[in-house]
N, C-alpha and C positions, 0 to 999 in steps of 0.2 A: 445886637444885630450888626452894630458895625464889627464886632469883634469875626463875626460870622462869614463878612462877604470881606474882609481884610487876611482870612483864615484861608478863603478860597481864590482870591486875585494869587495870593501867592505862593498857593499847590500850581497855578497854573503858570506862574512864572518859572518853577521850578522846572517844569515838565518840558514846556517850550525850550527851556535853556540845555536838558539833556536829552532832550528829541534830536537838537541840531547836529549834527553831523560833521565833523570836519573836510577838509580836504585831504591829509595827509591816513584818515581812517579808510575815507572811500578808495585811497593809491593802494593799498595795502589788501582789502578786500578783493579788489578786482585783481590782483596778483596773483591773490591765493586760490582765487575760482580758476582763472586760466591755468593755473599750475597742476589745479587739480585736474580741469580736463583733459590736458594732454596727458598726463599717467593713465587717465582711464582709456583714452588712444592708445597710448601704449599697449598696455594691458589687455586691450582687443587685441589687437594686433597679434602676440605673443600667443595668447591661447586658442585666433586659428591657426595661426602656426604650427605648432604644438599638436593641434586635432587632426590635421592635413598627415603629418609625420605619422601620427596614431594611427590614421586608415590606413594608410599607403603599408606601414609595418604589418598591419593584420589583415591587411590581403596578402601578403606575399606569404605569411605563416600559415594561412588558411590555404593556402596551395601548395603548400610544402606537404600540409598533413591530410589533403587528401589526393595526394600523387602515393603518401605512402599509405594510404588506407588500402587504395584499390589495389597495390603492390601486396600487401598483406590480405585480403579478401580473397585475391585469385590463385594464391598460396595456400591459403588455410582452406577453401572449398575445397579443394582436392583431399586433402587430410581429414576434412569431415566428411565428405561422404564417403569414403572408405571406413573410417569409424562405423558409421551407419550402416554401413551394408553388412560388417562385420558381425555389428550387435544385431544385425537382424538374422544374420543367419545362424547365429548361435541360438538365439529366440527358439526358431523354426526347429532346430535339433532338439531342446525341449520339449518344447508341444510333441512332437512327434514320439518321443522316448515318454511322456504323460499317457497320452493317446494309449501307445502300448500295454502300459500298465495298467490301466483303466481296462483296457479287453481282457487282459490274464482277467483282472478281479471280478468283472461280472462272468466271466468264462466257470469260473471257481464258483462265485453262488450261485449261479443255474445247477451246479451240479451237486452243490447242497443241496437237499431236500427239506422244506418244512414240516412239522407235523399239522396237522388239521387243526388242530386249536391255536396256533400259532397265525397259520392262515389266516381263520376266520377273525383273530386277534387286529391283523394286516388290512383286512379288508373294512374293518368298522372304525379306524381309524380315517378322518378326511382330510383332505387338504389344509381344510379349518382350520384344524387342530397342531397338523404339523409348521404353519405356519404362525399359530399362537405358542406354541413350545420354540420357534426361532426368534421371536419378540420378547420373548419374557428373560428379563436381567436378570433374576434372582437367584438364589446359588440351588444349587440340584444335591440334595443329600442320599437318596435312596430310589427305592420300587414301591409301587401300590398297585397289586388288581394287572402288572406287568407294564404301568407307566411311569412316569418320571415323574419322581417329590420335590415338589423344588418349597424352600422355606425362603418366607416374605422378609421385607426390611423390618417386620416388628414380631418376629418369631413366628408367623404360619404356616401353615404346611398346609400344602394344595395340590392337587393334577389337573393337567389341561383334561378334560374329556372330550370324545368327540365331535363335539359343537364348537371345539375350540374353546371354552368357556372352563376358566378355575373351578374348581371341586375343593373344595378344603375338607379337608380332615379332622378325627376330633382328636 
């Protein structure tokens, strides 16, 4: 027991005696803290500095490039829409030259004549169907019955019939 509290009297003598502090440690500390604060004054100082410069620079550049924007904008307006007006009236001479074409060609099948079977071919055909032969992917090999074979992605052969509806073939 005595070894025990003879064990612990002089952990704590030890502790006490490197706890204590000098005078020449605490000259030294307080040096070093003050020293460090003013760099960090400094170091303020310098990067508003530095930031003040940084605005001042990037508004005068931001006015520089939009004095030439608007200089370039009121420029180039002029150049575009002459452009446009240009492409549009080119536009306008096609449709118009289409237009034309478009008249000859139905001018020319009115004065085709159908025969009756033909006709009646025309007429039992509907919307349905014409509309189901414009949706359908498949490749168009031939005729059937006077419509259109188109064969499937796994080798069928079919026609739209008038319901609009696949017909397959045998």
């Amino acid at each position: 027991m005595k070894k025990i509290a003879l064990l612990g009297l002089s952990l704590l003598f030890t502790l006490g005696s490197l706890a204590q502090e000098t005078k020449t440690t605490k000259e030294v500390k307080k040096a070093v803290t003050e020293k460090v604060e003013k760099n960090k004054k400094e170091a303020d100082k310098k990067k508003k500095d530095t930031e003040k410069k940084a605005t001042e620079v990037k508004k005068e550049t931001d006015d520089k490039v939009s004095k030439a924007k608007k200089d370039v904008k009121s420029n180039s307006a002029s150049v575009k829409g002459q452009a446009k007006s240009a492409d549009g009236k080119a536009k306008a001479e096609v449709n118009k030259a289409e237009t034309k074409t478009k008249e000859k060609a139905t001018e020319t099948k009115t004065k085709v004549k159908k025969s009756a079977a033909e006709e009646k071919e025309d007429l039992k055909e509907t919307a349905a169907s014409k509309a189901a032969e414009k949706k359908v992917k498949d490749k168009v090999t031939g005729e059937y019955k006077g419509k259109k074979v188109f064969t499937g992605p796994r080798g069928g052969k079919y026609y739209i019939n008038k319901n609009g509806n696949k017909t397959y073939i045998d």
